[in-house]
N, C-alpha and C positions, 0 to 999 in steps of 0.2 A: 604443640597444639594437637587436638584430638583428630585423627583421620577420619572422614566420612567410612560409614561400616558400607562393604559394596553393595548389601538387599537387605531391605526389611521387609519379614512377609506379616500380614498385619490380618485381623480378623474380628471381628465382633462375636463376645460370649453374650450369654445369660448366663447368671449365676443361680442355681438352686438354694434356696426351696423359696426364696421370695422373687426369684426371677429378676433380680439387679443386672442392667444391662453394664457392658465392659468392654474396651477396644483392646486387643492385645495385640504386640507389635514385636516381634523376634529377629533380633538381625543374625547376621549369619558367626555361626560356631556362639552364641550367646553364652554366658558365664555367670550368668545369675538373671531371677527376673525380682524387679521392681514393684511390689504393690503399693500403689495412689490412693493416700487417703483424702479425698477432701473435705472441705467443713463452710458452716456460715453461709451455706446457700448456694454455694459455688458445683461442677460439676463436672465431670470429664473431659469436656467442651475449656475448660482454664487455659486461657493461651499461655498464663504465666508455667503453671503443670505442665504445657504440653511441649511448651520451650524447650523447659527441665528434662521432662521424657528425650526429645530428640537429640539434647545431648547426651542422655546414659545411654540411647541405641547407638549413636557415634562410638561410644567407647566400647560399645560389647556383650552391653546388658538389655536384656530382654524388659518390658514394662508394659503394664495391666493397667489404664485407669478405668476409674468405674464410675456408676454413679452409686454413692450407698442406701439412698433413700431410691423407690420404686416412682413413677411418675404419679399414679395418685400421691403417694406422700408429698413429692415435692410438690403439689398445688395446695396439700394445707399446711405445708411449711412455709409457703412464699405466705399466707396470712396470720398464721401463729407465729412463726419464728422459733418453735420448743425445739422439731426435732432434729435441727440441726447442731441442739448442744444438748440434746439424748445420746451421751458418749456409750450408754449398755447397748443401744440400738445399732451404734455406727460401729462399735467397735466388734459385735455381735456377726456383722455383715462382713469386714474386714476378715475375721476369722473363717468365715462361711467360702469368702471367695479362697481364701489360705487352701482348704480343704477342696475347694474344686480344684484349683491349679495342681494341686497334688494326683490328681487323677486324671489331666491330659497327656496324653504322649510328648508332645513339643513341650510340655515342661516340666512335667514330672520330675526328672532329674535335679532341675538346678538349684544352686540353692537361694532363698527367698531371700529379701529385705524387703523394707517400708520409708516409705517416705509421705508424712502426716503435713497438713495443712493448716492450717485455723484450728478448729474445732477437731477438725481429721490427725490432730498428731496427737490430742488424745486421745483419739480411739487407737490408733498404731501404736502407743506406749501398752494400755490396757492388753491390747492382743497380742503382744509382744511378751509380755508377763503372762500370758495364758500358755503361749509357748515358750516354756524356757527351752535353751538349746536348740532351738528349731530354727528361730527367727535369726539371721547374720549379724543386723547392722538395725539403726533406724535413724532417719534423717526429720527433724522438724526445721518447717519456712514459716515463720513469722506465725507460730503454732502457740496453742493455748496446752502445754504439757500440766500447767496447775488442774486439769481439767482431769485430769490421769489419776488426781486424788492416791487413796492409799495403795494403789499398781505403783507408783512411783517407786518404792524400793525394791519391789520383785523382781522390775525389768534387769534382764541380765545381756542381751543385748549390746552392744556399744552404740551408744547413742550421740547425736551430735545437733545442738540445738541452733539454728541461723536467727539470726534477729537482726532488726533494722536498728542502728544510731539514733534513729529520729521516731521510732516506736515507743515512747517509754513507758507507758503503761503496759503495753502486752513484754518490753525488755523487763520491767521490773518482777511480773509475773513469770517471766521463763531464769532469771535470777535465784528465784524463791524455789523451782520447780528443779533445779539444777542442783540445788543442796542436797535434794532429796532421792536421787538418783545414787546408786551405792554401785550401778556398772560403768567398766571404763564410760571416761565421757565427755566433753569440749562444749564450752560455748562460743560461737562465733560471732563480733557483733561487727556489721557492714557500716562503716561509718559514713553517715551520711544518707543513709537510706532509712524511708519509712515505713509503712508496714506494706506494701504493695509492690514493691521494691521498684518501684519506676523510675529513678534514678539513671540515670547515663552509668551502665557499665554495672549496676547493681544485682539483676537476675545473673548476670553470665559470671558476675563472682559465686551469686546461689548455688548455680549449676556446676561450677566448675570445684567447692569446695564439696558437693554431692557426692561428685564422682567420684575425689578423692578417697571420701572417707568408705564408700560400699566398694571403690578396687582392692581399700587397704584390708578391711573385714572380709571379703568374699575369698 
């Protein structure tokens, strides 16, 4: 089992130039940092994400979530519903914060992966193909990667797609999406779990195959 890391110092960004607010959170000797994508209306605030986050600072890894829409947008997204599946917008922001991390001291160094959400793992597939060789690893949780469109071949990445058993519209979707990936790459399917993964024991298998696969990439 993963040891508790002994400090994590934590902080809140902005991210330039649209000012996306961000908690980052570095536990000590960190070995890579995590960028959170989320999607579908959801938000930094994801207890399921922030689960997730507290297991990768357990094991070493430093992690970013953000929100990628600014709070005006998210008040006409909670009534449109667009621009949470505007993947040029999220995945636009995604790269934005890439490019600021790269310019803090505490983390300039280390090196990046992604971990997409819903809607959010196609923008981390997409920004992930923007960077080829940059990007480590990329983790999708009950993610919409059809959404990734013609980025899907470019990603070079090793990626690793989680789906729920009991998902099967978004598992047939990450199926389809999975062909079309040409870098290493797994699909993991939680059996018994839906797409929320609320299940007895279903998040900490999320978390726990996360970790794996960005110790094994990093």
């Amino acid at each position: 089992m993963t040891q508790p890391a002994t400090a994590v110092y934590e902080r809140t960004l902005e991210i330039p130039p649209a000012g996306i607010v961000a908690d980052l959170s570095i536990p000590q000797n960190a070995r890579g940092l995590v960028l959170f994508a989320h999607g579908s209306g959801s938000s930094r605030f994801s207890p399921r994400n922030r689960f997730v986050a507290r297991t990768l600072q357990n094991a070493g890894l430093a992690t970013l979530l953000m929100d990628l829409l600014t709070s005006a947008e998210e008040e006409v997204d909670q009534q449109t519903r667009h621009l949470r599946f505007d993947i040029e917008l999220l995945s636009e922001r995604l790269m934005q914060a890439t490019e600021h991390a790269a310019t803090l001291a505490d983390t300039a160094d280390l090196p990046v992966v992604y971990f997409g959400a819903s809607t959010g793992a196609a923008a981390a597939l997409v920004a992930a193909a923007a960077f080829p060789g940059r990007i480590r690893a990329v983790v999708s949780r009950g993610g919409r990667p059809d959404l990734a469109g013609p980025a899907l071949p470019r990603v070079q990445a090793p990626t690793l797609l989680i789906v729920g058993e009991a998902d099967e519209p978004v598992l047939r979707l990450n199926q389809e999406a999975w062909k079309q990936l040409t870098c290493p790459k797994k699909l993991e399917i939680i059996p018994g779990a839906g797409h929320l993964f609320e299940e007895p024991g279903a998040l900490e298998r999320v978390a726990e195959l996360t970790v794996d696969w960005f110790q094994r990439h990093l």
